[in-house]
C-alpha positions as CSV (number, residue, x, y, z in Angstrom):
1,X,0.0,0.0,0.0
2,X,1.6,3.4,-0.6
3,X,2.3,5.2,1.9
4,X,3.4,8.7,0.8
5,X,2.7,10.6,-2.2
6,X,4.6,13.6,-4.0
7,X,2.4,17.0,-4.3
8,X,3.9,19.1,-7.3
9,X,2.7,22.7,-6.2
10,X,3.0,26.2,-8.2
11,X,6.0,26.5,-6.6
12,X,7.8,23.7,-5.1
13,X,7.6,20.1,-4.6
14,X,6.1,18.8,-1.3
15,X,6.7,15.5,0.2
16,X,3.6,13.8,2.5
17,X,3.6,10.7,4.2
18,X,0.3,9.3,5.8
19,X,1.4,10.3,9.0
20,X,1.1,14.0,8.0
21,X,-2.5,13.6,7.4
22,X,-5.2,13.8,10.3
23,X,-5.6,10.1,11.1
24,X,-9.7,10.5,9.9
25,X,-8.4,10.9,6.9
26,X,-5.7,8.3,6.6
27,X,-7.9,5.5,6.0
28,X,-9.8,6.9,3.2
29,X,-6.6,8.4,1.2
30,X,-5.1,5.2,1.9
31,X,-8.4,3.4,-0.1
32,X,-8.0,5.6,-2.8
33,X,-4.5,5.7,-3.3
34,X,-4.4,1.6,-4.0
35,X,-7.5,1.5,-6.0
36,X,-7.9,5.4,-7.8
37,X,-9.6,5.9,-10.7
38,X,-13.5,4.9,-9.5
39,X,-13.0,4.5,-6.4
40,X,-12.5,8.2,-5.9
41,X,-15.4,9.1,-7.8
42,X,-17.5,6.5,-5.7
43,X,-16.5,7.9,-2.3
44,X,-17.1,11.1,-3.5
45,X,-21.0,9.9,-4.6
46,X,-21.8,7.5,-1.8
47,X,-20.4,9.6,1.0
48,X,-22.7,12.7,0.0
49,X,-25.6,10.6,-0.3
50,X,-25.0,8.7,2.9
51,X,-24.3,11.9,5.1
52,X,-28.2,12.7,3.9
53,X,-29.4,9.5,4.9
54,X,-27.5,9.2,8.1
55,X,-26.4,12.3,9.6
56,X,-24.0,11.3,11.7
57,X,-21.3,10.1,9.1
58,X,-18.4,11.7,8.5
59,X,-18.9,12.7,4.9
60,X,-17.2,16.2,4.5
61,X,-14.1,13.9,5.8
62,X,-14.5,11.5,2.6
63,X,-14.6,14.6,0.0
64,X,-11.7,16.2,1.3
65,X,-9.9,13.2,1.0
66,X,-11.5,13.0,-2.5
67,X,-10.1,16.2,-3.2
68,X,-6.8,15.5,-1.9
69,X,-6.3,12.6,-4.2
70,X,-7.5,14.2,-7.1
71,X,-5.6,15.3,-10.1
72,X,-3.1,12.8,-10.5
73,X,-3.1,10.5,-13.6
74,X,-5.8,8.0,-12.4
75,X,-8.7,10.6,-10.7
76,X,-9.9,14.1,-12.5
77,X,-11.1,16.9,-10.3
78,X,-14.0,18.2,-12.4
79,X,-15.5,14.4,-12.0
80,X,-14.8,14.6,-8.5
81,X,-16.7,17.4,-7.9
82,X,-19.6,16.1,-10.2
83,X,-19.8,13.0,-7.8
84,X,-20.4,14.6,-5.1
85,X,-22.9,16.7,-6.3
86,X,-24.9,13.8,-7.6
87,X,-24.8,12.0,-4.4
88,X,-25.6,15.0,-2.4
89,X,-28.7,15.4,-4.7
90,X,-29.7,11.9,-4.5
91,X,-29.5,11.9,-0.5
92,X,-31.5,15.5,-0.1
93,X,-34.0,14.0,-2.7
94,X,-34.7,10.8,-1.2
95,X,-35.1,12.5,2.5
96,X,-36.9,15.2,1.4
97,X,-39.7,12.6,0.1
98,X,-39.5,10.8,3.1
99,X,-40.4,13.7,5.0
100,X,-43.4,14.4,2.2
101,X,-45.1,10.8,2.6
102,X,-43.9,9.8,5.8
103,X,-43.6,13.1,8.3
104,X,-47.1,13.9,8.7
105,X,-47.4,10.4,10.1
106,X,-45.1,10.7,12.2
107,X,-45.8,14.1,13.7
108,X,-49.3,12.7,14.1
109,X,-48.5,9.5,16.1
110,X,-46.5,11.9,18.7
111,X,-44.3,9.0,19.5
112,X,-41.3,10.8,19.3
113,X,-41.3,13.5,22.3
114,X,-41.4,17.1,21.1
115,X,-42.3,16.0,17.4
116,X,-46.3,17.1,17.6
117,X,-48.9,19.4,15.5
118,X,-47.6,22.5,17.3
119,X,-44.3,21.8,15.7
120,X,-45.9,20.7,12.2
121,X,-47.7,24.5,13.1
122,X,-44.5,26.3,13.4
123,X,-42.6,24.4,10.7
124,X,-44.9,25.2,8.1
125,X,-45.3,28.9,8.8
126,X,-40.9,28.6,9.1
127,X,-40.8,27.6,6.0
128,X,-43.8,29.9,4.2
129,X,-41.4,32.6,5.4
130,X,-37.7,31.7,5.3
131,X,-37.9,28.2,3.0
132,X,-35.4,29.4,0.6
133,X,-33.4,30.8,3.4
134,X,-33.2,28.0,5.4
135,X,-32.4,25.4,2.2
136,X,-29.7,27.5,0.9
137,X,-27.5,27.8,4.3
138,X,-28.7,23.7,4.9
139,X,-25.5,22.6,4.0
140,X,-23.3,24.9,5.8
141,X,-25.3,23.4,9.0
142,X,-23.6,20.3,10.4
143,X,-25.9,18.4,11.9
144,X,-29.0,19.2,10.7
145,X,-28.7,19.5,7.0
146,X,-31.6,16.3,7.2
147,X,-33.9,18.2,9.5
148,X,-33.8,20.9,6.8
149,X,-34.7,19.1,3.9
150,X,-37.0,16.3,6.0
151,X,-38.7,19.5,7.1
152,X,-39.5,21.0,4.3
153,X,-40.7,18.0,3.1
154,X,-43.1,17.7,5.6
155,X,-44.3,21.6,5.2
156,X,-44.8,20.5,1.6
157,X,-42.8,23.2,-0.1
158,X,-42.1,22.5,-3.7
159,X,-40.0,20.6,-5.0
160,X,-38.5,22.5,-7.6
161,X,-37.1,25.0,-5.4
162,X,-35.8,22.4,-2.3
163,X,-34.1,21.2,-5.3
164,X,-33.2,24.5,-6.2
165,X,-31.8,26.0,-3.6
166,X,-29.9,23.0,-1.8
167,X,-28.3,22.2,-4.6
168,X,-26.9,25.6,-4.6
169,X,-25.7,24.8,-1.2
170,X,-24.3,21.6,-1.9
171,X,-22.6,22.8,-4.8
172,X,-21.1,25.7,-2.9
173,X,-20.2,23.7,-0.1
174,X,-18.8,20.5,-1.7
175,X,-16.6,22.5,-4.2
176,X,-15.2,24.5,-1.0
177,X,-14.2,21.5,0.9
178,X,-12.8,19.6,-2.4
179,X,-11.2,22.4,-4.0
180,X,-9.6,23.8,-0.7
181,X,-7.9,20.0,0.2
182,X,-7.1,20.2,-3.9
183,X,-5.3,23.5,-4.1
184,X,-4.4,23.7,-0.4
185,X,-2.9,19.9,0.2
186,X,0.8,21.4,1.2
187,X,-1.2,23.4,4.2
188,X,-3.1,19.9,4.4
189,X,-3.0,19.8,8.6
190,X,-3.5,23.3,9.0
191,X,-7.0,23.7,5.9
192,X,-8.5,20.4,7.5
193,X,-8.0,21.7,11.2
194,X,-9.9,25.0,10.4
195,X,-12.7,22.4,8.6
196,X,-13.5,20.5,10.9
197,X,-13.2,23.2,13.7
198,X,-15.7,24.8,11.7
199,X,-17.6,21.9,11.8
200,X,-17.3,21.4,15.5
201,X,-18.7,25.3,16.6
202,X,-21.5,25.1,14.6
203,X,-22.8,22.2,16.1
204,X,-22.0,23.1,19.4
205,X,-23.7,26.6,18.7
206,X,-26.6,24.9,17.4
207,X,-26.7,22.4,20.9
208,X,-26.3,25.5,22.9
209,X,-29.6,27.5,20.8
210,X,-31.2,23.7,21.2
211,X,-30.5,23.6,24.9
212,X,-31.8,27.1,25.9
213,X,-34.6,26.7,23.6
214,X,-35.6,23.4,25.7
215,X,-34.7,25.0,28.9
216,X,-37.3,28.1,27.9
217,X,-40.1,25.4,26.8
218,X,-39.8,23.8,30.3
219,X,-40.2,27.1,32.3
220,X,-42.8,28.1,30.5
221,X,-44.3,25.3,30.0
222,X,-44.5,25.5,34.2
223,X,-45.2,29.0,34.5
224,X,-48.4,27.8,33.0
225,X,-48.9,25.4,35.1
């Protein structure tokens, strides 16, 4: 398996072995380093439409790597970045009819606590009022880029302009991550640090807003009471 690869730059040559890269990121440049070609296309694709699908995976992670890779004799950035796009639009599509057929239901059972018709309410009026806003920063939200689209699937916006707009955002965003580890890759440490500390605020902004929110539904909820 190789283990180091040689990064011709504008200006100089720069030499990286795997221990230079963030260890997340080992295993996936690692993959596509022995295989290329496909395989970087695929992880590109599948990794976009699976960090729809299941939020929790790590799929900015397996584009940068994408876009580390890219642009040596076996991979071509352009594809790469197509890839990506595809999967993204596959993964907001299928959630975003998941939330259409199936999130009325759900809301309606009121298994899940919080998830009722006061929140179906709210979310419709959000989204009569700030849908475009909302799709077109989804993908710069860790964490709940599903919610978005499942959400505005279940206020029935559209779906020409859901489509619309988050494919602006998943264009934007996907060509920022790839193209920064393309261009970027002798800074590799120091462009995937300020990524994923990105990454890392946002979400813990949006548990902080998420917390104080729950904390005022409580007291007020009491108050009432």
């Amino acid at each position: 398996m190789m283990r180091e690869m040689v990064l011709i730059g504008m200006k100089k040559t720069v030499r990286i072995t795997m221990n230079d890269l963030p260890p997340e990121m080992q295993k996936y440049v690692e993959l596509l380093l022995s295989h290329g070609g496909v395989w970087v296309y695929f992880l590109a694709g599948i990794a976009m439409l699976i960090e729809y699908v299941f939020p929790i995976f790590p799929g900015d992670v397996a584009i940068f790597a994408a876009g580390f890779v890219s642009g040596d004799s076996r991979s071509n950035l352009i594809i790469v970045l197509i890839s990506a796009y595809f999967g993204s639009a596959i993964g907001f599509t299928l959630v975003y009819l998941a939330g259409k057929h199936y999130g009325r239901r759900l809301i309606a059972s009121e298994k899940i606590r919080y998830i009722n018709r006061r929140l179906l309410e709210r979310t419709e009026s959000w989204y009569k009022k700030y849908g475009s806003k909302l799709l077109i920063v989804s993908k710069y939200l860790p964490g709940i880029r599903f919610a978005l689209v499942f959400f505005s699937g279940v206020a029935d916006m559209d779906f020409r302009k859901v489509f619309v707009y988050t494919s602006i955002s998943c264009l934007i965003w996907n060509s920022m991550v790839i193209l920064l580890a393309y261009y970027l890759r002798q800074n590799i440490g120091e462009v995937y640090e300020v990524l994923t500390t990105y990454s890392s605020v946002v979400l813990y902004i949006l548990i902080g807003i998420a917390i104080i929110w729950s904390a005022r539904w409580f007291y007020l909820r009491r108050r009432k009471a």
